[in-house]
C-alpha positions as CSV (number, residue, x, y, z in Angstrom):
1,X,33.1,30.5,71.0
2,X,37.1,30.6,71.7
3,X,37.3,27.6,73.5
4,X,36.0,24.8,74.6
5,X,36.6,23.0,78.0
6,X,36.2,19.2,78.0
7,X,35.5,16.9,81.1
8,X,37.8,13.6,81.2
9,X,36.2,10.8,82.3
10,X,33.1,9.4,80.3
11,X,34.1,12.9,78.0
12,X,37.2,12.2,76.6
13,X,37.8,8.5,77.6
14,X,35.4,5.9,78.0
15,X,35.8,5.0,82.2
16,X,33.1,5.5,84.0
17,X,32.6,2.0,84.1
18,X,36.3,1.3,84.9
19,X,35.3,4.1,88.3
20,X,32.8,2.2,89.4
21,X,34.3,-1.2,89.1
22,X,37.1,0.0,91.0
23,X,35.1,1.7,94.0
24,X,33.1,-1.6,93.9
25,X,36.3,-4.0,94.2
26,X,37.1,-1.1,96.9
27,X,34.2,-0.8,99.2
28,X,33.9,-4.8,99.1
29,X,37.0,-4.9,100.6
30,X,36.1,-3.4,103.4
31,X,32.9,-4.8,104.0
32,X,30.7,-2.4,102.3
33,X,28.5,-3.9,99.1
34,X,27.0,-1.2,96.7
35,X,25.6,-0.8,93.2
36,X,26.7,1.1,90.9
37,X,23.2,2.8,91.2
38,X,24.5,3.7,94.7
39,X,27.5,6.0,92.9
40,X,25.8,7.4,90.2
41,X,25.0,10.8,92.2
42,X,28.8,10.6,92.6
43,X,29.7,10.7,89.2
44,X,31.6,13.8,88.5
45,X,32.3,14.9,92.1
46,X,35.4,14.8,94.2
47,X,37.2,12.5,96.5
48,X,35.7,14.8,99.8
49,X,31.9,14.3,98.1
50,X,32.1,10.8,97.8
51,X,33.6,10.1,100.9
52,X,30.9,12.7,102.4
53,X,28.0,10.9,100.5
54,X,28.7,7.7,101.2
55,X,29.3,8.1,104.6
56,X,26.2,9.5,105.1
57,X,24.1,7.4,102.9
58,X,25.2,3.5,104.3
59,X,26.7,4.9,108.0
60,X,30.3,3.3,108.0
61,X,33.2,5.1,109.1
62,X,35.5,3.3,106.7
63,X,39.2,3.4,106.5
64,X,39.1,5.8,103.7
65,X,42.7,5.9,102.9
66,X,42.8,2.1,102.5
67,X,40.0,2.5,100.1
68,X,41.4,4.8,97.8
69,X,44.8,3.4,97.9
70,X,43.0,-0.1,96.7
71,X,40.5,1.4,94.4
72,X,43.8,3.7,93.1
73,X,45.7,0.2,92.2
74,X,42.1,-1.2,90.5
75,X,42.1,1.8,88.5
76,X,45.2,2.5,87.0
77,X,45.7,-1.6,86.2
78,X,41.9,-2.0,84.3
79,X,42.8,2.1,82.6
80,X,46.0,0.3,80.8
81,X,42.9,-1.0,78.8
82,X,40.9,2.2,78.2
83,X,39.5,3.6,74.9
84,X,38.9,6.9,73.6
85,X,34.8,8.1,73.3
86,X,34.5,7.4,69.9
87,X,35.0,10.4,67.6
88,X,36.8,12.8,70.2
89,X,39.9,12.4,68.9
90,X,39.1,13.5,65.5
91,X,37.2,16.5,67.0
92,X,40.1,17.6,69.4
93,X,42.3,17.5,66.5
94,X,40.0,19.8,64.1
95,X,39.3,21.9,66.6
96,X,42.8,22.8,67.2
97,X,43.5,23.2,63.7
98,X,41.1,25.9,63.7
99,X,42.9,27.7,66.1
100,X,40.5,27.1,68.9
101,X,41.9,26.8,72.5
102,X,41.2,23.7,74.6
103,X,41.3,22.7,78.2
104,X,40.3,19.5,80.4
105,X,38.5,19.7,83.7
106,X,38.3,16.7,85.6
107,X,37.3,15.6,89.1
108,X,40.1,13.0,88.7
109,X,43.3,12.9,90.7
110,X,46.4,14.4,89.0
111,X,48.3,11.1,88.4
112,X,44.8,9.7,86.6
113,X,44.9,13.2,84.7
114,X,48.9,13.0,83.3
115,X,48.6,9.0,82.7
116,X,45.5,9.7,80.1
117,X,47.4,12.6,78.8
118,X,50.3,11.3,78.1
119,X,48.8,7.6,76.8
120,X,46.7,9.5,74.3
121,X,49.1,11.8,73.8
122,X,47.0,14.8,74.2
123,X,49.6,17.0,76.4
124,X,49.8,19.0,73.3
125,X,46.2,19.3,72.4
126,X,45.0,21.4,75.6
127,X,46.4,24.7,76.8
128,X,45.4,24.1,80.1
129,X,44.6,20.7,82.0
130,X,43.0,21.2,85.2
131,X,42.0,18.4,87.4
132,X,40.7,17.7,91.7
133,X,44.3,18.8,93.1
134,X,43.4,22.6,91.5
135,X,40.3,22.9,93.4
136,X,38.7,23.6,97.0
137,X,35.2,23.0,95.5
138,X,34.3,20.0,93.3
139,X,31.6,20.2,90.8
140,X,28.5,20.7,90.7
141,X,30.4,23.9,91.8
142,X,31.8,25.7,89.2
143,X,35.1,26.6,90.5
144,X,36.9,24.2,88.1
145,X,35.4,25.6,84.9
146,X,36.0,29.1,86.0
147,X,39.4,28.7,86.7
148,X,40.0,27.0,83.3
149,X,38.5,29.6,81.7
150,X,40.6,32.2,83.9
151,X,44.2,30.3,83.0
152,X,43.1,30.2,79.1
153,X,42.2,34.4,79.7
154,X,38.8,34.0,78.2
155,X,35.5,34.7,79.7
156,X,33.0,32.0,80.4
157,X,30.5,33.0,78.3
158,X,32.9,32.6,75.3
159,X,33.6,28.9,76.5
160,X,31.5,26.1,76.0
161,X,31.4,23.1,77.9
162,X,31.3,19.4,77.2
163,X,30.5,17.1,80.1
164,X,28.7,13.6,80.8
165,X,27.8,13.7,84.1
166,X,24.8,15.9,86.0
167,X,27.3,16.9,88.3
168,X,28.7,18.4,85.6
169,X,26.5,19.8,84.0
170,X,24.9,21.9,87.0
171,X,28.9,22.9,87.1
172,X,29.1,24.6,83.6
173,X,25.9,25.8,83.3
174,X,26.3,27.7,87.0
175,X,29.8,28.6,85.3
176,X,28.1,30.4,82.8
177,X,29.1,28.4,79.8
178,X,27.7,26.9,76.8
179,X,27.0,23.7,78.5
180,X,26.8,19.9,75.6
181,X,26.1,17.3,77.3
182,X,26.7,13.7,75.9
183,X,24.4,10.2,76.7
184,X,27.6,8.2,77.9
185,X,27.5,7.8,81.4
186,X,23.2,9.4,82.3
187,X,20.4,9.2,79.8
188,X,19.3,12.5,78.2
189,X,16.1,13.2,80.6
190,X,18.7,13.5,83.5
191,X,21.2,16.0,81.5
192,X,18.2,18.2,80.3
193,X,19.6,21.2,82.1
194,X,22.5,21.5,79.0
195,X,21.7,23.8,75.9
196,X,22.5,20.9,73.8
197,X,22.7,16.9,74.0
198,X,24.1,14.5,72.2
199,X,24.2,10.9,71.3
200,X,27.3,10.9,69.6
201,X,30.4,13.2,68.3
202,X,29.6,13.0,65.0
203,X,26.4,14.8,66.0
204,X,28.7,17.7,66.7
205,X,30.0,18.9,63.7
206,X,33.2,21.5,64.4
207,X,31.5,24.5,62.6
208,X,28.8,24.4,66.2
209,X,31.8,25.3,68.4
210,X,33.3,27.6,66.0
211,X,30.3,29.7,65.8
212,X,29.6,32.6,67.3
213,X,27.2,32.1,70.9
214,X,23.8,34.0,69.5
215,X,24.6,31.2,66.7
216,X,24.5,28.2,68.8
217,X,21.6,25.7,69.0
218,X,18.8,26.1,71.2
219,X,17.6,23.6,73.3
């Protein structure tokens, strides 16, 4: 492989939860009282999906800009607070010492996207950060992954992609891409679609991604 394209959210940093909470707060606001069973299928996707899904699943036409603006406020004040996955940071840093090129891909907003970059001071770490603002089409369409892998100038089948979600999974996989999944946000039975799950980083050791693709676990 020559690079490797990570997701953000449940990928890089550990806030899925911190989402959730927020659209909870959010959609209580206005009236509307959901689980965070209700967003799963949302995990991953964009602003237009969830608004789309929800919509259609509980049939309230909600004041969407009020809930965003709110759940935008929840999130940035409980993501002062957030933690790296454990072990990523180690990993990004290895990875670029061995010369391998690196790019995020998240369905977050840009201003999520530069305030993570910038706390963990990872601006430097990926050659291209990609985020919802870049695309027309959220995942599970793979838009996002090939245009990452178009700005680094490598084809897709020499990328390999790390994501947490099913979303995005179905996204890299449809991308072309080497697809690892890991167990922090969906249990492995719903991510079975990657070529390779794991638990944990340290399951991952660096010489995997360096390898060429015919070398790469099967699944």
């Amino acid at each position: 492989m020559k690079a490797v394209i990570f997701d953000m959210d449940g990928v890089l940093i550990d806030s899925e939860k911190i989402h959730q909470q927020a659209e909870i707060h959010s959609l209580g606001r206005l009236g509307v009282q959901v689980t965070p069973a209700d967003l799963k299928p949302f995990a991953g996707a964009s602003r237009t999906l969830f608004r789309e899904g929800l919509s259609q699943r509980f049939g309230h036409h909600l004041d969407w800009d009020a809930f965003f603006a709110e759940k935008d406020r929840v999130l940035f004040e409980r993501m002062k607070d957030v933690k790296p996955v454990p072990g990523v940071l180690p990993l990004l840093q290895e990875l670029q010492a061995n010369g391998m090129r690196l790019a995020v891909a998240t369905s977050s907003q840009r201003p999520v996207l530069a305030f993570i970059m910038e706390k963990f001071n990872l601006d430097g770490v990926f050659d291209v950060k990609l985020c919802a603002n870049d695309i027309t089409r959220s995942k599970p369409d793979p838009e996002i992954f090939l245009l990452a892998a178009d700005r680094l100038g490598i084809p897709p089948e020499d990328c390999a992609a790390v994501e947490d979600s099913i979303n995005g999974v179905r996204a890299a996989k449809a991308a072309g891409m080497y697809t690892i999944a890991i167990t922090t946000s969906f249990p492995r039975e719903q991510l079975d679609a990657a070529d390779l799950i794991i638990d944990r980083y340290e399951e991952l050791p660096v010489e995997v991604l360096l390898s060429p693709r015919n070398a790469y676990p099967a699944r």
